[in-house]
Structures are given as structure tokens and as C-alpha cells.
C-alpha positions as YAML, in Angstrom:
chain: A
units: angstrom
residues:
- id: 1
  name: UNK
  ca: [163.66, 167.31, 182.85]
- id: 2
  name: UNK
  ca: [161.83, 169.35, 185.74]
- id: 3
  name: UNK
  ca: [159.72, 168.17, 188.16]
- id: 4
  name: UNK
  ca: [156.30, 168.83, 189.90]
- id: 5
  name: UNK
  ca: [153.74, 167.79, 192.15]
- id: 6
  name: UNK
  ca: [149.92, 167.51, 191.59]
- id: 7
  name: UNK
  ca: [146.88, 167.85, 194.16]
- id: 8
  name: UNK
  ca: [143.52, 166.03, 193.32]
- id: 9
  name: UNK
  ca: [141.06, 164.61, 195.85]
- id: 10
  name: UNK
  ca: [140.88, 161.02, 195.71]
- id: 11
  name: UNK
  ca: [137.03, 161.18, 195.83]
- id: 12
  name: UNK
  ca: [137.39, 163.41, 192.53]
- id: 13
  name: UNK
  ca: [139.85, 161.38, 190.47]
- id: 14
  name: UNK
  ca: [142.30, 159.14, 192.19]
- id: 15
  name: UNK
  ca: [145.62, 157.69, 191.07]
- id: 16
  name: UNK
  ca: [144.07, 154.61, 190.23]
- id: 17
  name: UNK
  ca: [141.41, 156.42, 188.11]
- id: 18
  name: UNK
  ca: [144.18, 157.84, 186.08]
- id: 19
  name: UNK
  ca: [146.26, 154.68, 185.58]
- id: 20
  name: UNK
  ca: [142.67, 153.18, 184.57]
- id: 21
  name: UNK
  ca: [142.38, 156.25, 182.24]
- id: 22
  name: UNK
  ca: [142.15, 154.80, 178.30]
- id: 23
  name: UNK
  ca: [146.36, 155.19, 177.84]
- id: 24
  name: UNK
  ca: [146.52, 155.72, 181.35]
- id: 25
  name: UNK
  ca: [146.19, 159.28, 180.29]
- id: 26
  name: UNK
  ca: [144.47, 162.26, 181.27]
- id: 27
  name: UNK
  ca: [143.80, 166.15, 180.93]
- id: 28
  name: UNK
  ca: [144.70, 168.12, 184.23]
- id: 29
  name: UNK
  ca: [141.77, 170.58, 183.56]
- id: 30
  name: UNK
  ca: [140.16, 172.51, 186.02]
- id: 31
  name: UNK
  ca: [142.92, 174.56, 187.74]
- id: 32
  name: UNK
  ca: [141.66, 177.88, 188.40]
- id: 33
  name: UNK
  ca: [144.34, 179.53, 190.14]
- id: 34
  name: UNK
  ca: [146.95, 181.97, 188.28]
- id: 35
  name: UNK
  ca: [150.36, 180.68, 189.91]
- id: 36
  name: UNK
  ca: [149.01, 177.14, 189.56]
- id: 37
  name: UNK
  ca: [148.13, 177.64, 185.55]
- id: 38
  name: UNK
  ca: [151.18, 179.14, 185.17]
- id: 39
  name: UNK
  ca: [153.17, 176.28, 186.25]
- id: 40
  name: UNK
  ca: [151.08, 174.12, 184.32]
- id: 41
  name: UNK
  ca: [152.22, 176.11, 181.18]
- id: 42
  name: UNK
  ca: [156.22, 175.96, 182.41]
- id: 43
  name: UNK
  ca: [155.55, 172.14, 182.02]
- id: 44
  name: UNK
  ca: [157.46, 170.28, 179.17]
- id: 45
  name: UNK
  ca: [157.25, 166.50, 177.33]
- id: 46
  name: UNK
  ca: [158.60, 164.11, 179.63]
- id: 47
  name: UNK
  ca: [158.47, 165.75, 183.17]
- id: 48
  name: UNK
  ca: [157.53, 163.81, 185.68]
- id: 49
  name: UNK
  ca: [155.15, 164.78, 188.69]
- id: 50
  name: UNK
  ca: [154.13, 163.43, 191.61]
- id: 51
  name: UNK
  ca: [150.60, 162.48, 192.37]
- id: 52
  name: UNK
  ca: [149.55, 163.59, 195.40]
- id: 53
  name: UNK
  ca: [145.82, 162.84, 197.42]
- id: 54
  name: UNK
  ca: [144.58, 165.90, 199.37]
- id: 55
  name: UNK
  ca: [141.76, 165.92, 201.44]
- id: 56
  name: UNK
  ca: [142.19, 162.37, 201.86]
- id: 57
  name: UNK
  ca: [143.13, 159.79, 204.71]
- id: 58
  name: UNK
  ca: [145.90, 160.19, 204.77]
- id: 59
  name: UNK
  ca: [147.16, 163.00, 202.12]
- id: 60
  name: UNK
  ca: [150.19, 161.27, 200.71]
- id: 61
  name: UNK
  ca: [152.12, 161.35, 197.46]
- id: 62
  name: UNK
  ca: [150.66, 157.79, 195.90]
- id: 63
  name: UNK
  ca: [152.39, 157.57, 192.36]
- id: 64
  name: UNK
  ca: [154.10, 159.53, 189.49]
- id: 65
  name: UNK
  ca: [152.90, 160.54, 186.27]
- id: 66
  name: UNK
  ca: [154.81, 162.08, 183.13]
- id: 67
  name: UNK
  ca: [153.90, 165.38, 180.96]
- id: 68
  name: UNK
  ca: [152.82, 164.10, 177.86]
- id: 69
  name: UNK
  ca: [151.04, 167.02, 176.12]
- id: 70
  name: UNK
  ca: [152.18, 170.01, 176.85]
- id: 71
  name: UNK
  ca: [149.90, 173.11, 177.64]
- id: 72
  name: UNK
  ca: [146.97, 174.01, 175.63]
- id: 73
  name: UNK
  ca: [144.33, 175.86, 176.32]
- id: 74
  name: UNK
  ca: [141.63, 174.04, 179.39]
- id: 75
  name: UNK
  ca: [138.02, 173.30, 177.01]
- id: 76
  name: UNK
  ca: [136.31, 173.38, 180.39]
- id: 77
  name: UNK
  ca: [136.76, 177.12, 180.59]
- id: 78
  name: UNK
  ca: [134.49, 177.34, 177.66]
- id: 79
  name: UNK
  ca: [131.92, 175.04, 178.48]
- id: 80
  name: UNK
  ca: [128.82, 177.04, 180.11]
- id: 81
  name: UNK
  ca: [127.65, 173.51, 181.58]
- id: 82
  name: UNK
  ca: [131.15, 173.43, 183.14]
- id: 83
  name: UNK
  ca: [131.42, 173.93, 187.00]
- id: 84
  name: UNK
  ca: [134.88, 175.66, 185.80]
- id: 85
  name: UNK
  ca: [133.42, 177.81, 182.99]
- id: 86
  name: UNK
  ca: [134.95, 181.20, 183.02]
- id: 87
  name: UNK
  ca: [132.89, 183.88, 181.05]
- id: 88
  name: UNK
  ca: [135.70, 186.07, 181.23]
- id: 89
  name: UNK
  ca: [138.16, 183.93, 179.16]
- id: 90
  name: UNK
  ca: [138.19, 184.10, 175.04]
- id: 91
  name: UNK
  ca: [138.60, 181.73, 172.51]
- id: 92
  name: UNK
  ca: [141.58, 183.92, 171.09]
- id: 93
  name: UNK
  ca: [143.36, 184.54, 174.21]
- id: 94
  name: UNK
  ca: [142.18, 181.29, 176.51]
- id: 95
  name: UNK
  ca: [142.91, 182.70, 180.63]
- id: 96
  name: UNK
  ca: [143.29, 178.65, 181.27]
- id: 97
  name: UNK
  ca: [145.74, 175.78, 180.45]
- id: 98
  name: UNK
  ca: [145.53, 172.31, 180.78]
- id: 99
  name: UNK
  ca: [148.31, 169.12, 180.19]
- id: 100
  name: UNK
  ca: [147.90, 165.59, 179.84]
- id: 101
  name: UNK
  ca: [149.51, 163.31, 182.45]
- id: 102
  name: UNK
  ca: [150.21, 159.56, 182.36]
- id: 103
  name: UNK
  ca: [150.30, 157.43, 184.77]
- id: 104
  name: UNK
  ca: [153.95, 156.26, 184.90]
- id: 105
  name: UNK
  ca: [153.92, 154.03, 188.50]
- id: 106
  name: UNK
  ca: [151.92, 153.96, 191.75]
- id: 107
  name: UNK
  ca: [154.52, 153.96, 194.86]
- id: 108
  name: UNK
  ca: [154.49, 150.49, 196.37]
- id: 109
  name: UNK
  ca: [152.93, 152.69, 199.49]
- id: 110
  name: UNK
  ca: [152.10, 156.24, 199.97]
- id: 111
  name: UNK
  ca: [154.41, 158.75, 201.19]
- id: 112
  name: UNK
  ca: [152.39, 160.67, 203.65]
- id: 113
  name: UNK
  ca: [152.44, 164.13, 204.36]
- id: 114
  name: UNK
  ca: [153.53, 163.20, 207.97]
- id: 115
  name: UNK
  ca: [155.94, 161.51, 207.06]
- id: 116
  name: UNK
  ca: [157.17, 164.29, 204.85]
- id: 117
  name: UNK
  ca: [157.49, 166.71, 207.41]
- id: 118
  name: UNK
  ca: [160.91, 166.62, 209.37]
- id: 119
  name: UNK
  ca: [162.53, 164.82, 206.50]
- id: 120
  name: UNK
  ca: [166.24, 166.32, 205.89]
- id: 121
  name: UNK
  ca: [166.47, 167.91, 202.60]
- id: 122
  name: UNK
  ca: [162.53, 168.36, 202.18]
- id: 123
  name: UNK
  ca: [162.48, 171.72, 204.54]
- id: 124
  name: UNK
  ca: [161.70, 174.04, 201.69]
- id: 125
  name: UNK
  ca: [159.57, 171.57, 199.24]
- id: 126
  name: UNK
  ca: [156.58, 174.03, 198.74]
- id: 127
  name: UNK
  ca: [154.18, 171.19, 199.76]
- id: 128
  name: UNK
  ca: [155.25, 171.34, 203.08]
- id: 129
  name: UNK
  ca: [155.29, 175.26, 203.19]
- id: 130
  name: UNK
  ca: [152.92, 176.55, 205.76]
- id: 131
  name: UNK
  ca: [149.51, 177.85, 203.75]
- id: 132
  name: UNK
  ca: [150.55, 176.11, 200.75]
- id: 133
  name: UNK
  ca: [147.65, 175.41, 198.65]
- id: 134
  name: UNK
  ca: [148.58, 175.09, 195.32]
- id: 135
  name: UNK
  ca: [147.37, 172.34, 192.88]
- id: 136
  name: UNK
  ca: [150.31, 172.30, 190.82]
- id: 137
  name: UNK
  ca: [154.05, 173.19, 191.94]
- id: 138
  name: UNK
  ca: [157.59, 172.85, 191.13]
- id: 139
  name: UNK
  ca: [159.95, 170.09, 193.18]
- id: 140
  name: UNK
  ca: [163.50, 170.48, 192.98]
- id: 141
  name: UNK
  ca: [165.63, 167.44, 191.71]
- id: 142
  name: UNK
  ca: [167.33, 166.97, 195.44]
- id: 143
  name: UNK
  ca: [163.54, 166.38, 197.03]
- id: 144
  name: UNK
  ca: [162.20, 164.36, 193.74]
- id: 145
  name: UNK
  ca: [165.28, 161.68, 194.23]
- id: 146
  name: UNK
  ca: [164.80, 161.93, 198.41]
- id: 147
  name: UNK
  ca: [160.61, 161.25, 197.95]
- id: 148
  name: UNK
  ca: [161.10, 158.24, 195.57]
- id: 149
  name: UNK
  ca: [163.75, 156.71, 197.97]
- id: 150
  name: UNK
  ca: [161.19, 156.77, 200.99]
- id: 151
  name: UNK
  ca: [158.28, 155.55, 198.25]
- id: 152
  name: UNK
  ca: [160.92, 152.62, 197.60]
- id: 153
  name: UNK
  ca: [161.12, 153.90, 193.92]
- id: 154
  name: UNK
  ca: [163.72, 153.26, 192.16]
- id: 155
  name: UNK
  ca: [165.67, 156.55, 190.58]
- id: 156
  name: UNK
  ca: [165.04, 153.95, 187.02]
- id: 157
  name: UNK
  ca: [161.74, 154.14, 187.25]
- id: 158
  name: UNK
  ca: [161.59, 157.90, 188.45]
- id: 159
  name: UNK
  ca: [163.44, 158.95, 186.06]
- id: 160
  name: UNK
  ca: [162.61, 157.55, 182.64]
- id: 161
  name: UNK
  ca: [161.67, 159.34, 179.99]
...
């Protein structure tokens, strides 16, 4: 099992709006950024991510979802009423990839990036690398386990499959 983090603004589509999701379950379309897609497609059946709120009061990690389609190509990139259509891409070699995410468990209180920063063991988690802007990157095991102990999650719960 790996591990990642996701971005979305809350005002775009919160935690709670994927947990509300029908299954809970949603398509992470939209990323338009080549290291970003590329993690996307390194993504595997049963990883779990983090869900984090940027751009948001405070940006904090809120909850955890679980990979439960892996990559395939992002529909949105075809769509020419799409805000993310790319003219550029083609049906037989798509530029864009998308997963679907779950909604596994919303931390009994956000983890803010604040509170993030300083933390022993979290010094080189990308999300606290300076200029990091990602909307999709890796998290080793060592800073998944040290994140859900300050959520109050337990590594049960983190960790199922």
C-alpha cells in the first residue's frame, strides 16, 4: 500500500461533499499538471490518501480516502463545455488521468498546516516543502502513521484495506 495526499478547495468540493458522494465515491478529475497526473497514474486499489483543504480557513488535512479505481483516462479533458478541456489531448492517447476516491473517515479534527510545520519526522513531507503546489503527492509511511496519530486516528482505521 502507498500513500498520498490530495488538495481541493473546500468551496469546490469538500470532504463532506465526497463522503456525501452516492458510495461516498468520486472521480479526482481536473488535475492539469504533469507531475501531479503522473502520480495520479502511480496510484493503485486500496491506497489511501489524505484529504487535504487548501485555500481554506484553516488549510488542514480533514479526512482520508482510499484508491478505488485506478487511473483511466480524465472525460473532462474531452468535454469542449469543460473548464478543463484540453484540445491538445486525443481519444487514443488521453494527456489526462483521473481515479476514484472514497471517503474512508473524516479526522475527529483537522490537522492544520500549522500545526504540521515543526512536527519531528514531517521535515521533508512535500506538503510542507517551500513552493509546493501540487494537487496530488506521495507521503511516506513514517509521516502517514505520525499525521493520523495527531488526527487521533487510529493506525486500524488508517490502514484498512
Amino acid at each position: 500500500m502507498k500513500y498520498w495526499l490530495v488538495k481541493s478547495e473546500p468551496s469546490s468540493f469538500s470532504y463532506d461533499d465526497l463522503a456525501n458522494a452516492p458510495e461516498r465515491t468520486t472521480s479526482w478529475e481536473g488535475v492539469r499538471n504533469y507531475a501531479a497526473r503522473n502520480f495520479l497514474r502511480a496510484m493503485t486499489r486500496g491506497d489511501r490518501v489524505f484529504y487535504y483543504h487548501s485555500n481554506a480557513e484553516p488549510n488542514a488535512i480533514v479526512g482520508i480516502a482510499e484508491v478505488v479505481r485506478e487511473a483511466y483516462p480524465d472525460a473532462s479533458q474531452f468535454d469542449r463545455k469543460s473548464g478543463m478541456h484540453d484540445p491538445k489531448s486525443k481519444r487514443d492517447s488521453p494527456t489526462w488521468s483521473t481515479v476514484d476516491l472514497t471517503a474512508v473517515t473524516a479526522f475527529p479534527r483537522p490537522v492544520t498546516l500549522t500545526e504540521l510545520r515543526g512536527v519531528p519526522g514531517l521535515e521533508k513531507m512535500e506538503l510542507l516543502r517551500k513552493g509546493s503546489r501540487l494537487s496530488v503527492m506521495p507521503v511516506s509511511a513514517g509521516e502517514w502513521r505520525i499525521v493520523c496519530k495527531l488526527a487521533g486516528v487510529s493506525a486500524a482505521i488508517s490502514d484498512a484495506g
